[in-house]
N, C-alpha and C positions, 0 to 999 in steps of 0.2 A: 618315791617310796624307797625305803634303805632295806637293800634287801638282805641283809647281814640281819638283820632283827625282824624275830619270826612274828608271823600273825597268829595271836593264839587262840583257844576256840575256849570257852568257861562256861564246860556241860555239855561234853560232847555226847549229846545224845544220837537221835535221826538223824535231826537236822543239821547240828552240829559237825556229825562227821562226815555226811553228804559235802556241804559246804569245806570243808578242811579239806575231804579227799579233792573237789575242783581245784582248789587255790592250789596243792602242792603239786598234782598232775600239770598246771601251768609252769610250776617251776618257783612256788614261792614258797620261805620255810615258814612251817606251820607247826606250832605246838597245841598236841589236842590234851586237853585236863578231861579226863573220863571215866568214870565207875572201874575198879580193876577189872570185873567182868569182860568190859568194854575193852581194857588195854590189853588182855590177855586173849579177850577173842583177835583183836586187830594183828598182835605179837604170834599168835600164831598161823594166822590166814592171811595177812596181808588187808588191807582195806581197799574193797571192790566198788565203784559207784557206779551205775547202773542208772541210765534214763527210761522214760516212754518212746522215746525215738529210735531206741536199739543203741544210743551210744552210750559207753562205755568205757571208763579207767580202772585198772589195777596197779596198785602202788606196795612193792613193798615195805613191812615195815620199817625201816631202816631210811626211808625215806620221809619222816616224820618222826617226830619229838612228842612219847607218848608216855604219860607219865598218870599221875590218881596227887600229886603233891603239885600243889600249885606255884611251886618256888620255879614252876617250868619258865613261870611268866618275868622272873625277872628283868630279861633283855626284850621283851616285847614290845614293838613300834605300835602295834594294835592287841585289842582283845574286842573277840567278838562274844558275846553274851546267849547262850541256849538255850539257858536254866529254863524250869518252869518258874513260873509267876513267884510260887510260893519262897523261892528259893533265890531268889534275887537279893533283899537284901545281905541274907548271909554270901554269898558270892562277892558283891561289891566291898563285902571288909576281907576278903580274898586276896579280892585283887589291889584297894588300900595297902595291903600289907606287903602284898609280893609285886607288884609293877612296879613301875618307874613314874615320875609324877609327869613325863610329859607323854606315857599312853595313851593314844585314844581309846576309849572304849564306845559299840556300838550294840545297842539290844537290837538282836533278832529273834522276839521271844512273841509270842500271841498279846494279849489285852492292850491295854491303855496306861494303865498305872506301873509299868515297869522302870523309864528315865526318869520320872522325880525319885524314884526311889535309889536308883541309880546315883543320880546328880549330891542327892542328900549326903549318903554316903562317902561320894569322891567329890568332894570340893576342890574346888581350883581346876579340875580334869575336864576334859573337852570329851564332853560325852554327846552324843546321836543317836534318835531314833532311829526304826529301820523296819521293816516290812518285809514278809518272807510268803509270798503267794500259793506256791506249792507245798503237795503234802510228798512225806519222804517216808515207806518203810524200810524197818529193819526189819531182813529176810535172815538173819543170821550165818553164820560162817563170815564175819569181817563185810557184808555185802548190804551195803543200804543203797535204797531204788526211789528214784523220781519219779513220783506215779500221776501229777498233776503238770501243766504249763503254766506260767509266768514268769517274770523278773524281778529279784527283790527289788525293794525300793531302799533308800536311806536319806535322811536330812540331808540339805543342801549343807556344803560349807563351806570358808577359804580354800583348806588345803583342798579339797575335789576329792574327798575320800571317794565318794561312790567312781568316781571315774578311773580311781589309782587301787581298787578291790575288784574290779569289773576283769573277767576272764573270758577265754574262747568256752563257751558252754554254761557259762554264770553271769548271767548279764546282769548292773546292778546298777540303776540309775537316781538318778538327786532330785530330790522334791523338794519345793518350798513352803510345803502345807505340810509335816510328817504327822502333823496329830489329826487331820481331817483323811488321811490314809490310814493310819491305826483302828479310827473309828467304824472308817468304811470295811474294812477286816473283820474286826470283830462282826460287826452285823452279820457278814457273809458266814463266819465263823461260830456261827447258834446254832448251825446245820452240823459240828461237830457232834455236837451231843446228842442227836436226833442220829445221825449214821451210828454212833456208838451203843445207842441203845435198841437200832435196826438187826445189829450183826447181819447184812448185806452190804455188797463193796458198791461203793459211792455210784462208781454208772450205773450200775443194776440200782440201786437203789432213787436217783433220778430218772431212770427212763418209766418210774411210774406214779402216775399222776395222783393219785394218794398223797405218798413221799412228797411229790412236788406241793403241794396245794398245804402240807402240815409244816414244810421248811416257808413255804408263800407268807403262813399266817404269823410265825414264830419271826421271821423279816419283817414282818408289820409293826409287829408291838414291840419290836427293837425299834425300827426306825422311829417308830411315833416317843418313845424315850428321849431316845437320842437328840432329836427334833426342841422338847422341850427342853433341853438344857441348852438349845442354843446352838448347837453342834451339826455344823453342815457335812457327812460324812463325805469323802470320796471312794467309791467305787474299788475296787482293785479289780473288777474286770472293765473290760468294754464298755459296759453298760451304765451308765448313771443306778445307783443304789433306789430310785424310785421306780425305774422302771421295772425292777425283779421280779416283786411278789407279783403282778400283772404277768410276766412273760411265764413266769413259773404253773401258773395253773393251766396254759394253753395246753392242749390238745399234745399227745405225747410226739406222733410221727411229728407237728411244725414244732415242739420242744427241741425234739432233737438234732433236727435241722440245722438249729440257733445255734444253740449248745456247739453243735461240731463244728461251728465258723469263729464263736469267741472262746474256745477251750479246749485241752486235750486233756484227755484223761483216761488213765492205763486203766484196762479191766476187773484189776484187785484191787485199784486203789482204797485204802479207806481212811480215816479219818484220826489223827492222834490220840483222840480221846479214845477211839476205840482200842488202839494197840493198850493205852494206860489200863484198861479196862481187863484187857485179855492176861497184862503180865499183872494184875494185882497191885498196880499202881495209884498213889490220889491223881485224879483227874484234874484238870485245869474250870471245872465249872462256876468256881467263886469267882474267875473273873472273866467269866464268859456271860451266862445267864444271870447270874449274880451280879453284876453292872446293871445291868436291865432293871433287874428287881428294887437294886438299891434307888436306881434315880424314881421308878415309880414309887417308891416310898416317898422320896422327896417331895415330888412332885404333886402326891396325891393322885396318881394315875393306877390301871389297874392292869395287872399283867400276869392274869392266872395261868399263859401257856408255859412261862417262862417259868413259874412256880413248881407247874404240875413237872416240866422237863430236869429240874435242880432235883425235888424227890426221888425220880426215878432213878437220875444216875446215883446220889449217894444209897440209895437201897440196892442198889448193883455193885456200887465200893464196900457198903459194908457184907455183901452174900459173897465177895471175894472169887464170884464163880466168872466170871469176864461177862458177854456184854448177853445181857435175859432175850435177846430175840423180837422184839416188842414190834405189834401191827401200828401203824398209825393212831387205828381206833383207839389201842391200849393206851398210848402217850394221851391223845386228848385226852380220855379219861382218866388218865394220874395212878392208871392203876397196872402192875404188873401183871 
């Protein structure tokens, strides 16, 4: 890796600047492209990242190439991708415009449909998917916190990117499946919009068998989607993706048992869609539950949970009040 030419982040949102602050705490130069908001919070507090382990980086800024003009990316060896879904292809004529033609770029963004659109955009450019396990708040004052465990993942490929991006604290390892881990993601990933319309943080919100049994069922009628188009998902935890909605209805205390042996998860943690929710933000749900529903269409399959769950959140985007509170019963029943 040539470390004269930075690694830049495009959208440094949560994740984005979680991921930015690792890489530069290692010692790698990183340009983060981010909302002025975002450059003027980091410009004046420094950028703090914060684990569920208690560990912990402060960086000043000065120590980072923090800019809202994406001309940051000119000398960039990489760029890594954060956007929401929506905002992808406008970013890829971003960075067409401002990189260099032999950047790699790599999405570390939720859905499925992100690297063709990617790919479309940057022809000739060696682009990689990439898989992001944990969830990441912004606590404000420059200070975003890893409130989940895992490892990103990213395509395999010649140069070894995942091996040449991999950090003390950011493990980042190579698949040769990236689109049967994408899928496996997203499934796990329908439980966003079910914590976002709980407004409860994700372990409280697992530790009850309600919760579990409505995120059980809403993993069924993904997987059974998924399934018929053909698409064998992997997992991103421990678990094989069939075994879930089965372990998810067990009995809370052997729940949580499991749970603490394949997962950590800080006590605030919650969900991105719900932070999208609380700042007034579009949600990512067209290509979370909205995947689901398209392929049942396709298919001719039927997937009312996944319908009833799309309604709720855009009647919570368009009340603009963050996330309504909603019981389980409410969600099955479609109704606020």
């Amino acid at each position: 890796m040539n470390e004269n030419r930075p690694i830049g982040i495009a959208g440094a949102g949560s994740i984005g600047c979680f991921v930015g602050g690792m890489l530069a705490a290692a010692g790698r130069r990183v340009a983060l492209l981010a909302r002025p908001r975002v450059v003027e919070e980091i410009t004046t507090n420094g950028l703090r990242v914060t684990n569920y382990d208690g560990a912990e980086q402060k960086l000043a800024a000065d120590r980072l190439i923090l800019s809202d003009d994406p001309s940051i990316f000119a000398d960039a060896q990489m760029v890594l991708v954060t956007v929401k879904s929506a905002d992808t292809g406008e970013m890829a004529e971003l960075i067409a415009r401002h990189a260099a033609p032999d950047t790699v770029v790599v999405s570390l963004q939720n859905g499925v449909g992100n690297v063709p659109v990617l790919r479309e955009r940057l022809a000739g450019r060696s682009v990689l998917g990439g898989m992001v396990p944990f969830n990441v708040v912004a606590l404000g004052d420059g200070r975003f916190h890893r409130s989940t465990s895992g490892d990103i993942v990213i395509a395999n490929d010649d140069a070894d990117t995942a091996a040449r991006l991999s950090v003390p604290g950011l493990a980042i390892r190579a698949t040769g499946n990236i689109d049967g881990v994408q899928w496996g993601k997203l499934i796990v990933n329908l439980n966003n919009a079910l914590n976002a319309l709980s407004d409860i943080p994700l372990r409280q919100q697992l530790a009850q068998r309600n919760w579990r049994c409505l995120f059980a069922d809403q993993m069924a009628e993904g997987l059974a989607a998924v399934r018929a188009e053909g698409i064998a998902p992997v997992s991103p935890t421990p678990l094989p993706s069939s075994w879930m909605p089965p372990l998810l209805r067990l009995p809370d205390a052997v729940f949580e048992m499991l749970l603490g042996r394949t997962m950590k998860i800080d006590p605030e943690a919650r969900s991105s869609m719900w932070e999208d929710l609380q700042r007034g933000r579009r949600t990512e749900i067209d290509y979370l539950q909205g995947v689901i529903t398209a392929i049942a269409d396709r298919r001719g399959l039927d997937a009312p949970l996944s319908r009833r769950v799309i309604a709720l959140v855009r009647q919570a985007e368009a009340n603009g009040k963050g996330s309504p509170g909603l019981t389980p019963e409410q969600i099955r029943a479609g109704r606020a």
